[in-house]
LOMAR-164770 format. One record per residue (C-alpha): residue number from 1; y negated, x, z negated; residue in three letters. Coordinates in Angstrom, 2 decimals. Layout:
REM LOMAR-164770
> resi  v  u  w  resn
> NUM  Y  X  Z  ala
...
//
This chain:
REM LOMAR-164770
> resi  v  u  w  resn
> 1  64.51  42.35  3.80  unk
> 2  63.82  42.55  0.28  unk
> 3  66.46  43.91  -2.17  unk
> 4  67.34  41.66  -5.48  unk
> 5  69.88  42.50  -7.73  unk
> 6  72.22  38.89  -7.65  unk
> 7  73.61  36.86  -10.56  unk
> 8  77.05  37.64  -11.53  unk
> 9  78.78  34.52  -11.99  unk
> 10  82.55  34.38  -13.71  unk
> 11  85.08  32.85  -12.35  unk
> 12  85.44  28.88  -11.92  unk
> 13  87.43  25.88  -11.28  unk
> 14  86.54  25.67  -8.07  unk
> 15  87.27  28.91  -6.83  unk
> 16  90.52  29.09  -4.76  unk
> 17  93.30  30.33  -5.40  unk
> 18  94.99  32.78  -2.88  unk
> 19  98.46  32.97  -1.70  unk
> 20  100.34  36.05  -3.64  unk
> 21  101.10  37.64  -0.23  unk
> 22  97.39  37.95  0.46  unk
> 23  96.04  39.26  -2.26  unk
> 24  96.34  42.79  -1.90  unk
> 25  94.91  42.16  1.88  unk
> 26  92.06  40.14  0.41  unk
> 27  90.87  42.63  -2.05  unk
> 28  91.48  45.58  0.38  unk
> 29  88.98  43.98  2.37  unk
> 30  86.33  43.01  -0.54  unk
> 31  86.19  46.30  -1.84  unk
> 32  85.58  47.97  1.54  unk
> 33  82.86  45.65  2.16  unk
> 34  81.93  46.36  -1.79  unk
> 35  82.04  49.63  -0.66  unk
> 36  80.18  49.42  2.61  unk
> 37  76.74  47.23  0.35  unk
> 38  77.16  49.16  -2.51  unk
> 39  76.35  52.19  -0.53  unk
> 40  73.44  50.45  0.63  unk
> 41  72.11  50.26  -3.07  unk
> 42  72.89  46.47  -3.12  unk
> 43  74.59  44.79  -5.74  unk
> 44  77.35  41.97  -4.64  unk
> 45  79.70  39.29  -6.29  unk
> 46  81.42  36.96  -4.04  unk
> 47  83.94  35.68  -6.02  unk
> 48  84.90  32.55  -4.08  unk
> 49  85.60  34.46  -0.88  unk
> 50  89.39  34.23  -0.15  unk
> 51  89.83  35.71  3.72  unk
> 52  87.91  38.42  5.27  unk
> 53  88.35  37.93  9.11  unk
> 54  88.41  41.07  11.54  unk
> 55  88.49  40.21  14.95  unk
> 56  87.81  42.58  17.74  unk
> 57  87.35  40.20  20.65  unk
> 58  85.72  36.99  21.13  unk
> 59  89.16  35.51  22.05  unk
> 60  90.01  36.58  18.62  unk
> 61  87.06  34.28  16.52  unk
> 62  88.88  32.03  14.63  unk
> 63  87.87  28.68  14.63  unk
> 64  84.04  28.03  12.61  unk
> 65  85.10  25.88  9.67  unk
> 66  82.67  25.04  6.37  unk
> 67  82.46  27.77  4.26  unk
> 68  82.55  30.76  6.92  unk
> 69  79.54  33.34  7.33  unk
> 70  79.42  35.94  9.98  unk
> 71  78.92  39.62  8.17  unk
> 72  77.34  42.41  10.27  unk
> 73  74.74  44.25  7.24  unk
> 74  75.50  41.87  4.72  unk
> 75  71.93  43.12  2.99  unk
> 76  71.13  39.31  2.47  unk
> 77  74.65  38.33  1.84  unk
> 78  75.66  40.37  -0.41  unk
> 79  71.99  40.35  -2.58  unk
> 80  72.87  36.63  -4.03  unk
> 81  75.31  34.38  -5.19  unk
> 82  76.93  32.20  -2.14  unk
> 83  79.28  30.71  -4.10  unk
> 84  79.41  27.85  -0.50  unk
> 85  81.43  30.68  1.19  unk
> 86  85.07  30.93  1.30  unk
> 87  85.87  33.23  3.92  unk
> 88  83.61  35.96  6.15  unk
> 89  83.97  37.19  9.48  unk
> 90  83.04  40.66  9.96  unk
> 91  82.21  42.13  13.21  unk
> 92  81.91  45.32  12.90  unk
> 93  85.58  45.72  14.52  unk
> 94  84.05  44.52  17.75  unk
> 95  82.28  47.78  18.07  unk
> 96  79.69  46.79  20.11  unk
> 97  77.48  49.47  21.63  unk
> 98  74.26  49.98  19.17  unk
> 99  72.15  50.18  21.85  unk
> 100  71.92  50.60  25.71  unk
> 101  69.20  51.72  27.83  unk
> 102  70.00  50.17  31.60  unk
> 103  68.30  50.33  34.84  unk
> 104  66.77  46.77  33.64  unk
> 105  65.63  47.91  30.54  unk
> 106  66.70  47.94  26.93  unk
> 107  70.27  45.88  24.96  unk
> 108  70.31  45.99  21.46  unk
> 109  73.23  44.64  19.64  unk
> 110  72.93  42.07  17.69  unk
> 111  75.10  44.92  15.37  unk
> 112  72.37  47.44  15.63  unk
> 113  70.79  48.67  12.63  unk
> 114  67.19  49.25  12.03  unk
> 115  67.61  52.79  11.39  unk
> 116  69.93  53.16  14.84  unk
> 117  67.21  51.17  16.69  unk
> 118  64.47  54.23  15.25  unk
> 119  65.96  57.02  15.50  unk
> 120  66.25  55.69  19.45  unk
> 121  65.32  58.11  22.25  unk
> 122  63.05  56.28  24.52  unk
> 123  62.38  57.38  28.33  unk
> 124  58.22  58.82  28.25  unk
> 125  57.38  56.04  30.74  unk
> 126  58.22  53.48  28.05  unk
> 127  54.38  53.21  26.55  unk
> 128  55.40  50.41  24.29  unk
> 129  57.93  52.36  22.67  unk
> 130  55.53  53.09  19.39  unk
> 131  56.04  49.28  18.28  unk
> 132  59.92  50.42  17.36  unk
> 133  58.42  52.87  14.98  unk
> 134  55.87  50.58  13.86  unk
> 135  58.18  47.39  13.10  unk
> 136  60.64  49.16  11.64  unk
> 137  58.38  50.46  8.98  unk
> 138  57.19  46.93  8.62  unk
> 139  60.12  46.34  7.02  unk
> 140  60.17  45.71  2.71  unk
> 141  63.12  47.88  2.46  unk
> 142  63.99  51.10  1.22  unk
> 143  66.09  53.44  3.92  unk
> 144  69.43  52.59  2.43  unk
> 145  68.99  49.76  3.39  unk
> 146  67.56  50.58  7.18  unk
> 147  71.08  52.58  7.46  unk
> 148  72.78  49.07  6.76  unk
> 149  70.33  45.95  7.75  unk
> 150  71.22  44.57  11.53  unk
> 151  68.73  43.30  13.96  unk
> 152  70.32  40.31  14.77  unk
> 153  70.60  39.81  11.31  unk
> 154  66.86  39.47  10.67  unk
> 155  66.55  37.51  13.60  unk
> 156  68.66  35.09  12.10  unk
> 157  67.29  34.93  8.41  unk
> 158  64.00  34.04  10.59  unk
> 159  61.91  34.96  7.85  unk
> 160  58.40  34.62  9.19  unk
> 161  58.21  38.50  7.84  unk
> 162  60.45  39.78  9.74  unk
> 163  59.41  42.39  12.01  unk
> 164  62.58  42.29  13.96  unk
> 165  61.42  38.82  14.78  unk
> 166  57.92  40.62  15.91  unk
> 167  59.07  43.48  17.82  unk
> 168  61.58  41.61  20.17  unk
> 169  59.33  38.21  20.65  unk
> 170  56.48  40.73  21.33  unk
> 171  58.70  42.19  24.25  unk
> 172  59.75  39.56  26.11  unk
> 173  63.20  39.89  24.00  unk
> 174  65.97  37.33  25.08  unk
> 175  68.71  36.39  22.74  unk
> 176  72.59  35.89  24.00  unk
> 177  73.69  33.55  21.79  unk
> 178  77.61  33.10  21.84  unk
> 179  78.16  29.33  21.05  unk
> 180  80.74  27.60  19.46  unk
> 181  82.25  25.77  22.12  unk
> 182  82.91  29.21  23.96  unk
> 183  80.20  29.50  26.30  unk
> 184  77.11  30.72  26.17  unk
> 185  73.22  30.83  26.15  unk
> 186  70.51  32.60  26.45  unk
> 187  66.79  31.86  24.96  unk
> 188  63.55  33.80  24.71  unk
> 189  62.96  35.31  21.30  unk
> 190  60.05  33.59  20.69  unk
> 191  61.96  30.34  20.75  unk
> 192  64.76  31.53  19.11  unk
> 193  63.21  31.10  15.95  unk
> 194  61.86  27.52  15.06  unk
> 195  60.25  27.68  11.72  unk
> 196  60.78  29.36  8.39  unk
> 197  64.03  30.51  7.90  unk
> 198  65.28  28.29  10.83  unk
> 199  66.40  29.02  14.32  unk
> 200  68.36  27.28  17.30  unk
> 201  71.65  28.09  15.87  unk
> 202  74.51  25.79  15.18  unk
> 203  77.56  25.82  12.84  unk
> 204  79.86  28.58  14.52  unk
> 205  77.12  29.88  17.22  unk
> 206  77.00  33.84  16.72  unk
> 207  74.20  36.11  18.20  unk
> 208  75.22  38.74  20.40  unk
> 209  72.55  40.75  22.16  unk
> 210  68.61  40.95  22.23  unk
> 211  67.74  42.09  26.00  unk
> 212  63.90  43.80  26.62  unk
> 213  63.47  43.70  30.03  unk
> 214  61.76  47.17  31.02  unk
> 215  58.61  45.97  32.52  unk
> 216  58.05  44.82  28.75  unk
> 217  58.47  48.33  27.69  unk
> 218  55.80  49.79  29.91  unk
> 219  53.25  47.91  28.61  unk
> 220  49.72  49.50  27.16  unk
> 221  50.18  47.99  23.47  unk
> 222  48.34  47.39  19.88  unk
> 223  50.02  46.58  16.87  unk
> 224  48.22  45.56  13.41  unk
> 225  50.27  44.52  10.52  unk
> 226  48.90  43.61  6.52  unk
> 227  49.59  42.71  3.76  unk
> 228  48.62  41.58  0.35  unk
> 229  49.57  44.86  -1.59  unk
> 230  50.26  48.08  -0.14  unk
> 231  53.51  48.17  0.35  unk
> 232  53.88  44.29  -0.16  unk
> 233  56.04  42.07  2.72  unk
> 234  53.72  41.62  5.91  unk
> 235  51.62  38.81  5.45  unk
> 236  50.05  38.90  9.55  unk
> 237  51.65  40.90  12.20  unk
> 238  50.18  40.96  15.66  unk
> 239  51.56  42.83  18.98  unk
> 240  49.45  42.48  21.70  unk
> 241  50.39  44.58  24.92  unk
> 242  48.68  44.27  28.53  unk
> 243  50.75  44.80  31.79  unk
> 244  49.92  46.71  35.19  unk
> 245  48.41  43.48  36.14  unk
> 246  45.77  43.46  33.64  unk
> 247  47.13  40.71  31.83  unk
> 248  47.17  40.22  27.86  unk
> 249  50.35  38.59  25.52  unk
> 250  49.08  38.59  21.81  unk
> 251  51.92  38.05  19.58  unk
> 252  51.58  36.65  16.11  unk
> 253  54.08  36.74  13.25  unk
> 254  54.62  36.85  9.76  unk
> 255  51.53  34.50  9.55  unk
> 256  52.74  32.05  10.95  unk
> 257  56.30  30.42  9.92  unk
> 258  57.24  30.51  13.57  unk
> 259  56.50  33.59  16.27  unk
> 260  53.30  31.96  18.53  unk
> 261  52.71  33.77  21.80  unk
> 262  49.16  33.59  23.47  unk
> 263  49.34  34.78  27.62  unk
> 264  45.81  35.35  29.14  unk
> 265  45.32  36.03  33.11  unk
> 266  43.27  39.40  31.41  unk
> 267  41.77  40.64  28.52  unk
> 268  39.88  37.43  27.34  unk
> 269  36.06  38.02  25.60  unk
> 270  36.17  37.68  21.69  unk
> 271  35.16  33.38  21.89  unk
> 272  37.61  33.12  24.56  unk
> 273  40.53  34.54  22.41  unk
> 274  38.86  32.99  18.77  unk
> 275  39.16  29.49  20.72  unk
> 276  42.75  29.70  22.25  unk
> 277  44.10  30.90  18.40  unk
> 278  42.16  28.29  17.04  unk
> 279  43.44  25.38  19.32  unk
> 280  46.92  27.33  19.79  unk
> 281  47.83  27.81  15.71  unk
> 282  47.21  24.58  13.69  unk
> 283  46.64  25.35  10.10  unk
> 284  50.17  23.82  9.64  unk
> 285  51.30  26.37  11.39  unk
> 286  50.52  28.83  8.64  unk
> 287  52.55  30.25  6.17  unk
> 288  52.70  29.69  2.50  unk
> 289  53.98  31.55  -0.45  unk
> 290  53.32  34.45  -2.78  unk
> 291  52.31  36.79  -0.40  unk
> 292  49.79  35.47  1.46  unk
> 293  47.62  31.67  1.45  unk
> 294  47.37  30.09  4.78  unk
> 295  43.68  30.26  4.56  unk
> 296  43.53  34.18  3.96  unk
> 297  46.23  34.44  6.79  unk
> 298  44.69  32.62  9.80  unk
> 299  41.43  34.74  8.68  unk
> 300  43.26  37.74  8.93  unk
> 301  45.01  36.30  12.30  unk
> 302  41.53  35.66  13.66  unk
> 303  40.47  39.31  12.42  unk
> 304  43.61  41.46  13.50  unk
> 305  43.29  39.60  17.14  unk
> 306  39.48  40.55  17.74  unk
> 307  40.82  44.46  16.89  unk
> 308  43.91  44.21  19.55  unk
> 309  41.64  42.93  21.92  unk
> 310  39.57  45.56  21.40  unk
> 311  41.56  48.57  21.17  unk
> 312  43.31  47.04  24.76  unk
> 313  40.26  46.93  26.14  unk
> 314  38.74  49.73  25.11  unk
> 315  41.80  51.57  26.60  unk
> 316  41.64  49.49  30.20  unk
> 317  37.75  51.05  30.30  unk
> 318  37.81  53.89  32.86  unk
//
């Protein structure tokens, strides 16, 4: 995520005032989490936060209610005024496991931080494991704030950047989504997010897990990322990965406002893969700001694609 140095706003009508016998508990717990962003080389100023919420089990969530905001990084969070919030849940207390490598593949917390998920040991067989390395240097951050930024939390920003977003949609990541209502749900990546900076989530509904199933992991893979300057916020990023079948998943993101998956029975000839992004991606489809026009993206989509495709099958050639 990028880093911006927030507003500091004074003190106004409208923030709340809190109880006497909660004040010292309430600024205990704002100047750890100061403490915790600061660290992070992030500046913060939530002055209209009166609670900070710790709970260590699920039984334990208090009820969602306007104003809350889950806080796992708090790299977004804390960068900008949210003067909307009145009270944060942190979940660090529920100590979830960073990561765990199973006999079905791969669980990453929701918790995890970027810098946890690359410093992970993978098992040799995993051929796909390169894309960790690759997305996490995807990232426009410096490594303070890789020691602090979350997985799930970039997930959930659903920038069309973010190379969380890439890595997991790109392997077959499904999302555990804790709802509100107390059960649950589970949804592949790639449909987790729904457009820019919007996913499937509800008021109160709190990501818990990404799962890569291990088959994913074993795939042959290519990755090509770019972007407008050279060290600018990915403006096309592309997995494609081909499994012991012979068949091909290209991945595009950052692109795109949404993650857009292309499956092919094998490795399709250049027309045959031109045609299927061309009817697959509208030019709607394609993102719009600062770093990137849509035009010069769905070239570079078009461009990056012909290069997986040939780097897979260059590597399929006995």
């Amino acid at each position: 995520m990028q880093e911006k140095r927030c507003h500091i706003y004074p003190c106004n009508s409208k923030t709340k005032t809190i109880p006497k016998g909660q004040l010292a508990s309430v600024l205990q717990d704002l100047n750890r989490e100061k403490h915790l962003v600061e660290s992070s080389g992030i500046s913060m100023d939530l002055n209209t936060i009166v609670e900070v919420a710790h709970p260590r089990t699920r039984g334990q969530l208090p009820v969602w209610t306007a104003g809350d905001a889950w806080l796992a990084g708090g790299t977004w969070l804390f960068s900008e005024p949210q003067v909307h919030l009145t009270r944060l849940i942190d979940l660090s207390d529920f100590k979830w496991p960073a990561l765990a490598i199973g006999d079905t593949g791969l669980t990453i917390a929701a918790t995890c931080t970027v810098a946890q998920l690359d410093a992970l040991a993978c098992p040799p067989e995993w051929i796909a494991a390169p894309l960790i390395d690759q997305c996490c240097r995807a990232f426009l951050a410096s490594f303070k704030v890789w020691k602090t930024a979350t997985v799930g939390g970039n997930l959930c920003m659903s920038l069309p950047a973010g190379p969380m977003i890439a890595l997991t949609a790109a392997l077959d990541g499904v999302c555990t989504i804790w709802k509100a209502d107390g059960s649950a749900q589970t949804i592949g990546v790639a449909d987790f997010v729904i457009g820019n900076q919007s996913n499937v989530l509800t008021p109160g509904d709190l990501l818990r897990q990404i799962d890569i199933p291990i088959a994913a992991l074993k795939r042959r893979s290519a990755f090509r990322q770019i972007s407008l300057t050279p060290v600018g916020r990915s403006a096309a990023l592309l997995i494609g990965s081909v499994g012991g079948d012979g068949a091909m998943t290209l991945t595009v993101t950052a692109s795109t406002v949404r993650p857009v998956r292309l499956c092919f029975a094998e490795i399709p000839q250049p027309k045959e893969l031109h045609e299927a992004i061309q009817l697959r991606i509208p030019d709607a489809l394609y993102h719009n700001d600062v770093h990137g026009k849509p035009e010069w993206r769905k070239h570079m989509t078009l461009r990056l694609a012909q290069e997986i495709r040939a780097e897979l099958q260059g590597a399929a050639l006995p």
